[in-house]
C-alpha positions as CSV (number, residue, x, y, z in Angstrom):
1,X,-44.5,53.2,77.3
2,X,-41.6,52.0,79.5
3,X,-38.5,54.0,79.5
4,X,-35.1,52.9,78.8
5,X,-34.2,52.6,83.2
6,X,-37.3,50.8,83.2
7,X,-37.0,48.1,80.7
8,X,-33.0,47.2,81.8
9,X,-34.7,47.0,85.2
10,X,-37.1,44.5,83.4
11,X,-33.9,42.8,81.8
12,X,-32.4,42.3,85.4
13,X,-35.1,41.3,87.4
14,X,-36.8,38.8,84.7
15,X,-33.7,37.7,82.9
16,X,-31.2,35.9,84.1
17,X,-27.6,37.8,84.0
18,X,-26.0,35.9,81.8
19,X,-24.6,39.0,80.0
20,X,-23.0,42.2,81.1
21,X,-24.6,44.4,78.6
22,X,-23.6,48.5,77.4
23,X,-26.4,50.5,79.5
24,X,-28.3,51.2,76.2
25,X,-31.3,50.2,74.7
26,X,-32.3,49.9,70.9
27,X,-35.6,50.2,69.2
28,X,-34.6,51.0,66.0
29,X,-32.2,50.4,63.3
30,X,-31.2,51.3,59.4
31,X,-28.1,50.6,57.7
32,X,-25.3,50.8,60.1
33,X,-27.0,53.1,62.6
34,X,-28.8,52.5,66.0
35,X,-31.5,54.5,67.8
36,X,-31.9,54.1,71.5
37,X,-35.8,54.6,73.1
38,X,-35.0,58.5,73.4
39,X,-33.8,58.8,69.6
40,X,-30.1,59.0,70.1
41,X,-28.7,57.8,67.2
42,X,-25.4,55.3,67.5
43,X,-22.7,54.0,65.1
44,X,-22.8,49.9,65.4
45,X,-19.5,48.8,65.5
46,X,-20.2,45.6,66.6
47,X,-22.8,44.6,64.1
48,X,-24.5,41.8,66.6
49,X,-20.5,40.0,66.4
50,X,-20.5,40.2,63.1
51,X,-24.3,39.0,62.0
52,X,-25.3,42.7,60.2
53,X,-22.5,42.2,57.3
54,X,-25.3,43.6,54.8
55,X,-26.5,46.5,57.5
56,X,-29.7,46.6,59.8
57,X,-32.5,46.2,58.1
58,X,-31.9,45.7,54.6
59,X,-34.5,46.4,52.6
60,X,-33.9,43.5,50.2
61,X,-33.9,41.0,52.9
62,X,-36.5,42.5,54.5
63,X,-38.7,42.4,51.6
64,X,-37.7,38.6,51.5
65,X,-38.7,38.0,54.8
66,X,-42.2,39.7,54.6
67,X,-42.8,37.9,51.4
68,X,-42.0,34.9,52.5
69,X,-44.0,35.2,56.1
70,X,-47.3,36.0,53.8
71,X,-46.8,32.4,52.0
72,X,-45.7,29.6,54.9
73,X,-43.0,30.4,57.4
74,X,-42.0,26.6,59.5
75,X,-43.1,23.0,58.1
76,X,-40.5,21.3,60.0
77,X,-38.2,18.8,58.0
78,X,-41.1,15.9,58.2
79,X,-42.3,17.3,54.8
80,X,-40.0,19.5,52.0
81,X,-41.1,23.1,51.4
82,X,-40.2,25.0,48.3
83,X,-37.6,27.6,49.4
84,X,-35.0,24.9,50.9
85,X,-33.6,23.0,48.3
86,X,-32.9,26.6,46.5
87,X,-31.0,27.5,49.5
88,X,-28.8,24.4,50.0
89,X,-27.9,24.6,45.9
90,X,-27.3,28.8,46.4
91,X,-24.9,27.8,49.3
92,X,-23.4,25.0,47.8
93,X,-22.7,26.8,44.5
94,X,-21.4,29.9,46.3
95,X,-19.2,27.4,49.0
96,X,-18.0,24.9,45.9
97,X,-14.4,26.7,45.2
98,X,-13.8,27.1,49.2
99,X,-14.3,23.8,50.4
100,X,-11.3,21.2,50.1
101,X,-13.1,18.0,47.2
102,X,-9.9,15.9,46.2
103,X,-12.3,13.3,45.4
104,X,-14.7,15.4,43.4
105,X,-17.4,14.0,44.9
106,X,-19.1,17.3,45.1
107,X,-20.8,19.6,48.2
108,X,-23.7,18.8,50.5
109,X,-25.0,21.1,53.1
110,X,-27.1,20.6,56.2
111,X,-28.9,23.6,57.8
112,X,-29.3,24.9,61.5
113,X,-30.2,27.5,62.9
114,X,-27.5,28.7,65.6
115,X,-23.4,29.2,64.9
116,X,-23.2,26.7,68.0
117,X,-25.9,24.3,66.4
118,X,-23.3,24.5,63.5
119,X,-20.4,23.6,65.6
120,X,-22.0,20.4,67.3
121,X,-23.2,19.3,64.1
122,X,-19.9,19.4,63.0
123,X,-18.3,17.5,65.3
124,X,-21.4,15.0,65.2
125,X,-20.6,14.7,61.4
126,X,-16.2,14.8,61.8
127,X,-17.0,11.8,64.1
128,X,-19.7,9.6,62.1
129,X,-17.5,10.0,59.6
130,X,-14.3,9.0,61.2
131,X,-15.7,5.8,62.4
132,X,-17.4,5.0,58.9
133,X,-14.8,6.3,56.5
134,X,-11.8,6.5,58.3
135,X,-12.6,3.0,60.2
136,X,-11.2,4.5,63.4
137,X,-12.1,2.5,66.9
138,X,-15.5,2.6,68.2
139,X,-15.5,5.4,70.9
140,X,-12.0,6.6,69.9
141,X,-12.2,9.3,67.8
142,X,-10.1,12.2,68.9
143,X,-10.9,15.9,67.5
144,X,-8.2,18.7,67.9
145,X,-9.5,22.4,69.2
146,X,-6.9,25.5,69.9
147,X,-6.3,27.3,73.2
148,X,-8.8,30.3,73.6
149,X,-10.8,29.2,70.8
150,X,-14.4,30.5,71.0
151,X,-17.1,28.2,69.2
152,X,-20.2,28.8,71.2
153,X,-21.6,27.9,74.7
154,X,-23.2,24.2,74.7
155,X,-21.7,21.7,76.8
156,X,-19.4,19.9,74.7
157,X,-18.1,23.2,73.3
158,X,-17.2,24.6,76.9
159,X,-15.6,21.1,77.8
160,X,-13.2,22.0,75.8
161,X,-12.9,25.6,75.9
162,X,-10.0,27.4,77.8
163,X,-11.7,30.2,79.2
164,X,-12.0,29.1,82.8
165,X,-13.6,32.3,84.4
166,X,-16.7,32.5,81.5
167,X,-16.6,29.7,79.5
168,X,-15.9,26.6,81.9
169,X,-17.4,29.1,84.5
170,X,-15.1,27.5,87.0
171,X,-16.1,24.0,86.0
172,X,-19.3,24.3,87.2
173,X,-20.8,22.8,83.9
174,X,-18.4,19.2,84.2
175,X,-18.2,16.4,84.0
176,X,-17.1,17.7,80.3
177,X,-17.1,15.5,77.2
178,X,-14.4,13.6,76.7
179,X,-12.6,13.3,72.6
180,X,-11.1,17.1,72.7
181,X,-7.5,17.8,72.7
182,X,-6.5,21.3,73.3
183,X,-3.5,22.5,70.8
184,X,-1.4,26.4,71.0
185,X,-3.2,28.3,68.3
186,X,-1.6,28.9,65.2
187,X,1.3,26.2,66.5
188,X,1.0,23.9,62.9
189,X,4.0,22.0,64.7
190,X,2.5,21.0,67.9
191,X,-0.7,20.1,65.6
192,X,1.6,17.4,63.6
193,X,3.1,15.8,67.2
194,X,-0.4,15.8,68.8
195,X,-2.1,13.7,66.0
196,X,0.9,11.2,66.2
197,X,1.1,11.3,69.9
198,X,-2.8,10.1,69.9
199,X,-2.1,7.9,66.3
200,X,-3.5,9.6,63.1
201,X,-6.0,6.8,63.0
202,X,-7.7,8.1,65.8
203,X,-7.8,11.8,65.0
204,X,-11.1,12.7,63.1
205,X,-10.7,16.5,62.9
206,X,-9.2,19.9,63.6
207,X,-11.6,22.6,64.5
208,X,-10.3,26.3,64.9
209,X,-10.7,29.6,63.8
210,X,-8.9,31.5,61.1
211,X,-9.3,34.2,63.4
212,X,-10.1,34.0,66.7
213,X,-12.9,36.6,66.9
214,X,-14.1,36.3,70.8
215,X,-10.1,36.0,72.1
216,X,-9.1,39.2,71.2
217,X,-9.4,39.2,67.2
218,X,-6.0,36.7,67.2
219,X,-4.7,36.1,64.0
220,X,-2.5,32.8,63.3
221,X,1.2,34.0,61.8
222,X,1.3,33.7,58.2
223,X,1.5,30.4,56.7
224,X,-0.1,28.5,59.4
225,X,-3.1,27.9,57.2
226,X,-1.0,26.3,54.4
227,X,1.0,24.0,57.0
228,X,-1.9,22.8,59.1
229,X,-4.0,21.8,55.3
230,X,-0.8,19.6,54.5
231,X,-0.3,18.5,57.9
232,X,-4.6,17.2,57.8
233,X,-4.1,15.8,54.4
234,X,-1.0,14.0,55.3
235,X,-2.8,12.0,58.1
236,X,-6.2,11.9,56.5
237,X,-7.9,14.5,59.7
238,X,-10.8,16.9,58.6
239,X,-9.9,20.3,58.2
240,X,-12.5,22.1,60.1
241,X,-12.8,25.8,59.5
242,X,-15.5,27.5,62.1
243,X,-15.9,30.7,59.8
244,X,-19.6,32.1,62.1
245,X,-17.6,35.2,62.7
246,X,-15.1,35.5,60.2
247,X,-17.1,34.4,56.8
248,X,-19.5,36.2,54.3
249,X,-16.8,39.2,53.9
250,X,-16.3,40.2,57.3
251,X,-12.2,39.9,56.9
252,X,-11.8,41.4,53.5
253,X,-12.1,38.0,51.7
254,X,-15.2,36.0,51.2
255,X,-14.1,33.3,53.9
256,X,-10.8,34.0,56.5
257,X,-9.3,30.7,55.0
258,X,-8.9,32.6,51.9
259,X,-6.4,34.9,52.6
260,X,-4.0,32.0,52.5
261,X,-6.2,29.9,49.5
262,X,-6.4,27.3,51.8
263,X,-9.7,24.6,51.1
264,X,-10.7,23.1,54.5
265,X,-13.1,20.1,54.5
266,X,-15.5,21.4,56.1
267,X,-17.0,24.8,56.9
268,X,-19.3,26.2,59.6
269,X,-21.8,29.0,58.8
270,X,-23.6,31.1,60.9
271,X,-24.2,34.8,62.2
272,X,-24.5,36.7,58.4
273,X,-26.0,33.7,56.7
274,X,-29.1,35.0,58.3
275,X,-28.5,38.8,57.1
276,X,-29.2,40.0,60.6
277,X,-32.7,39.2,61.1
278,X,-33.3,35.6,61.2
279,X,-30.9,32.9,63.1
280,X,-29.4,30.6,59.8
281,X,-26.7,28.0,60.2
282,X,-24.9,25.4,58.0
283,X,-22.3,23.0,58.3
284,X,-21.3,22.9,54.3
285,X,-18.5,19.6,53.4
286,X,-18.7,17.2,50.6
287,X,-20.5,14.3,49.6
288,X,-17.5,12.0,50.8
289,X,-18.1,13.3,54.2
290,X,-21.8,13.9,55.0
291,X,-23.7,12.2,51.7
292,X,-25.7,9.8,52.7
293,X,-23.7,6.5,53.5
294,X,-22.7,8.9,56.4
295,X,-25.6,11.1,57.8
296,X,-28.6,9.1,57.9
297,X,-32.4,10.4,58.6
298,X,-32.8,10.1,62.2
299,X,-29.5,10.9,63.1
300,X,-29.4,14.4,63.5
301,X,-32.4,17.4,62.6
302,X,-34.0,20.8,63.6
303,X,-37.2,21.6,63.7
304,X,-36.8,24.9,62.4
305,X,-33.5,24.0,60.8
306,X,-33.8,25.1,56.4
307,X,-37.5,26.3,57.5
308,X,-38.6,28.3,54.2
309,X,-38.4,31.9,56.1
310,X,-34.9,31.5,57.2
311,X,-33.8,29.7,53.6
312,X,-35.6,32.9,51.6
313,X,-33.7,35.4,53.9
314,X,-30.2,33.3,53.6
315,X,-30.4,33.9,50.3
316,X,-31.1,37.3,49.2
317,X,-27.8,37.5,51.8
318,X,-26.0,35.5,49.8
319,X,-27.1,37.3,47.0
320,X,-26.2,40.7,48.2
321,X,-22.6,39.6,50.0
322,X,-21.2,38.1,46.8
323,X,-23.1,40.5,44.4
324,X,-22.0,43.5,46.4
325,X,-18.6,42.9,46.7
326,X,-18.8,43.2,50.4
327,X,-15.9,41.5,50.8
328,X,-13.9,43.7,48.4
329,X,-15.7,46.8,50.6
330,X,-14.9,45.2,54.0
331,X,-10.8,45.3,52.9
332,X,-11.0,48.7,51.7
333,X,-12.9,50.1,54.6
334,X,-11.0,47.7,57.0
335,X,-7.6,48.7,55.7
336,X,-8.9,52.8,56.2
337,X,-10.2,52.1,59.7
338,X,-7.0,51.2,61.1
339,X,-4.8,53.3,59.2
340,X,-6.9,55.7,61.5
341,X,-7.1,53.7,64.6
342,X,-3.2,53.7,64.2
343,X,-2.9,57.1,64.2
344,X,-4.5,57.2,67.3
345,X,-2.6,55.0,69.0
346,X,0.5,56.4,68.3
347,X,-0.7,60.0,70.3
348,X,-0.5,60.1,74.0
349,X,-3.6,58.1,74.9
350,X,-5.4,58.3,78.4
351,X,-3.9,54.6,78.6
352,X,-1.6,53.4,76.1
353,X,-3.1,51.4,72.8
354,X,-0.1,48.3,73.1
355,X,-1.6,46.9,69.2
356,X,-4.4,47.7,66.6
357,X,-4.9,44.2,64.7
358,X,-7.7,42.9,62.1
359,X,-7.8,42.1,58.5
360,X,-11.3,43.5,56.7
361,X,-13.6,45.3,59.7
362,X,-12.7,42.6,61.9
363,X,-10.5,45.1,63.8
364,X,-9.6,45.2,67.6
365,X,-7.3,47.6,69.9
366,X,-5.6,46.4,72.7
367,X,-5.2,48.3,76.1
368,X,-3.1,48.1,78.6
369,X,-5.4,48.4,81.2
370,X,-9.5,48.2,81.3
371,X,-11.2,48.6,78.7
372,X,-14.9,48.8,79.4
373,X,-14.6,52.7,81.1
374,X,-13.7,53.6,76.7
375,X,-16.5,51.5,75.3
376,X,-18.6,53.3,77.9
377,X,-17.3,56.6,76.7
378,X,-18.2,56.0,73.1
379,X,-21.4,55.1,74.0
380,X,-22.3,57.8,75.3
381,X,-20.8,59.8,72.3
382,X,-22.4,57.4,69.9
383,X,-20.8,54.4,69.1
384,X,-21.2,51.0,70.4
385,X,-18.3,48.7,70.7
386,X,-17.8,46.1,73.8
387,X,-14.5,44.7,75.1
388,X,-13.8,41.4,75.0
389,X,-11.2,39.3,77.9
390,X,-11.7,43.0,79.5
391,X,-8.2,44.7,77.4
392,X,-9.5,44.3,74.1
393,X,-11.8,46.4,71.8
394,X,-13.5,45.1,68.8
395,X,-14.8,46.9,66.3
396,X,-16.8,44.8,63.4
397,X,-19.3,47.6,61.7
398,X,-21.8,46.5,59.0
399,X,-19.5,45.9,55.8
400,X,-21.6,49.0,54.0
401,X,-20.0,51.7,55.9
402,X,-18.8,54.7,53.9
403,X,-15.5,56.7,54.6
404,X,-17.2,59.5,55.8
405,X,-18.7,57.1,58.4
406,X,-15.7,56.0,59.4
407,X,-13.8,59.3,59.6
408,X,-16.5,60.3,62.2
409,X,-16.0,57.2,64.4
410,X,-12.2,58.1,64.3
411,X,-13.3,61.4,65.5
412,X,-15.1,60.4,68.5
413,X,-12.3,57.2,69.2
414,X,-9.9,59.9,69.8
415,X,-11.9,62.5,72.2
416,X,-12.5,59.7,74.0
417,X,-8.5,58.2,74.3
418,X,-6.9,61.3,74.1
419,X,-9.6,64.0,75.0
């Protein structure tokens, strides 16, 4: 058997390096540990950004997948299978009270597989639906995006992301696509003069993040939520919340948007839908907006997209987030974490800790200086967190860590700041 050196070797001479990975490798996993080739056991902070909400390896949704692989696994949407439409309803039942219906025309979903499928099948839908319900222009429709937002790696998403060094990668992936108009995050004011700068009639959507995970776990000041719902109702622009990271429980309420009780139009799923072992996506909306004077067959699809083995795992997920409480556990052990982390950073640190931020186990630290020499440190301790824009530390464990868990992460966080 090939050891540890020998398979990252593998990784960098076969693969190409489009990621910068913590030298460890990972053969096995239970709850919210790790276990590297050699049997070292790690902590998971990261929980594959944010995808293991229910753990590794649960054994309800494991159970769910093995049953379902022993009856059919793919038919591909040219036929129906019998695990879909239970899905969609389950979704759309647990997404009804989140999702902004002034019109009571009631919720629709459409399934994917990737968070970044999600995301361009939003903006595929924001836009069909400008042109046919909103009557905009033919080829005008506008959508609004944030600075540093992070909603996945296509080309259409990196056209209009801010990230010049990784995600324009020095615009060596132009010529971009044109329709995106880059706001300040969390700026409600700047949102109001952009759409009447370009003419509400040609803005279709907003897209952000409630929290921008991949930026450095940024969170909008309070109220922005509220202002930037008016402002999209005012001009009649689709609210579009990208909840991949931040949904399912990970901030201490079932979706981000919550913690203001703010209903955007439109949702996108990913990440925990698929309770960590299957790739599950959704764009979830209403009628109004995707039904089916809108979305059309032939217009958009999936091969593998609401396949019956990814629908039977999305919903013994759903099951066990909302049946769990996980979002009432991820704001208890959220809130403990950085009462801890807190601590920490107010000792004399090996480089200071300028801000610990999060809501729920969404949680990062900010350093003034580089971070990846600490996340190497706790790796080799074992835990497994990764920077992110190279001063930040996130830390996202599954949402069924215990206190006692916790306590012992905040043990080995400060040998390795403080020693």
């Amino acid at each position: 058997m090939p050891t540890s050196k020998e398979l990252m070797e593998m990784d960098t001479t076969y693969g190409a390096h489009n990621y910068h990975p913590i030298a460890v490798v990972i053969s096995k996993a239970e709850g919210v540990w790790v276990y590297d080739l050699e049997g070292k056991k790690y902590l998971d902070c990261l929980s594959a950004y944010s995808s293991h909400n229910t753990g590794h390896r649960h054994p309800e949704i494991i159970k769910a997948l093995k049953d379902q692989a022993d009856l059919v696994t793919l038919t591909s949407r040219a036929f129906y299978n019998d695990k879909m439409g239970p899905f969609l309803k389950q979704l759309c039942d647990v997404m009804k009270p989140h999702v902004n219906d002034p019109k009571k025309t009631g919720v629709m979903a459409l399934p994917m597989n990737t968070g970044a499928e999600a995301v361009e099948t939003g903006l595929k839908v924001a836009r069909a639906w400008g042109y046919i319900k909103k009557k905009i222009p033919k080829d005008q429709a506008k959508i609004i995006v944030c600075k540093d937002n992070f909603h996945g790696r296509t080309i259409t998403i990196v056209g209009f992301s801010t990230d010049i060094s990784h995600g324009r990668y020095f615009g060596n992936f132009g010529p971009y696509t044109p329709g995106f108009v880059i706001i300040t995050y969390g700026d409600a004011e700047e949102l109001e003069n952009r759409i009447l700068e370009l003419g509400p009639e040609n803005v279709a959507g907003f897209l952000f993040e409630p929290m921008q995970g991949e930026a450095g776990v940024l969170i909008p000041h309070k109220g922005f939520l509220k202002k930037a719902r008016e402002i999209c109702s005012k001009y009649n622009v689709l609210m579009i919340a990208d909840e991949i990271q931040t949904g399912l429980g990970r901030t201490g309420k079932l979706f981000a948007c919550d913690h203001e009780n703010v209903q955007p139009d439109m949702y996108l799923l990913g990440k925990a839908l698929g309770g960590g072992v299957y790739p599950v996506s959704a764009v979830v909306t209403t009628t109004e907006i995707i039904g089916p004077d809108v979305i059309v067959p032939g217009v958009h699809g999936s091969t593998f997209g609401g396949n019956p083995l990814g629908s039977a795992v999305a919903m013994k997920a759903l099951n066990l987030i909302v049946g769990e409480k996980l979002a009432d556990r991820s704001a208890e052990m959220g809130e403990y974490f950085m009462v801890g982390l807190r601590k920490i950073a107010a000792k004399k640190t090996k480089i200071p800790i300028i801000d610990v931020r999060g809501k729920g186990l969404l949680i990062a630290i900010e350093l003034d200086g580089k971070a990846r020499p600490f996340t190497e440190g706790m790796k080799d301790k074992g835990i497994l967190a990764k920077e992110t824009h190279s001063t930040t530390i996130r830390f996202a464990p599954p949402l069924v860590i215990t206190k006692e868990q916790i306590d012992w992460a905040l043990k080995i966080i400060e040998e390795v700041f403080v020693g």
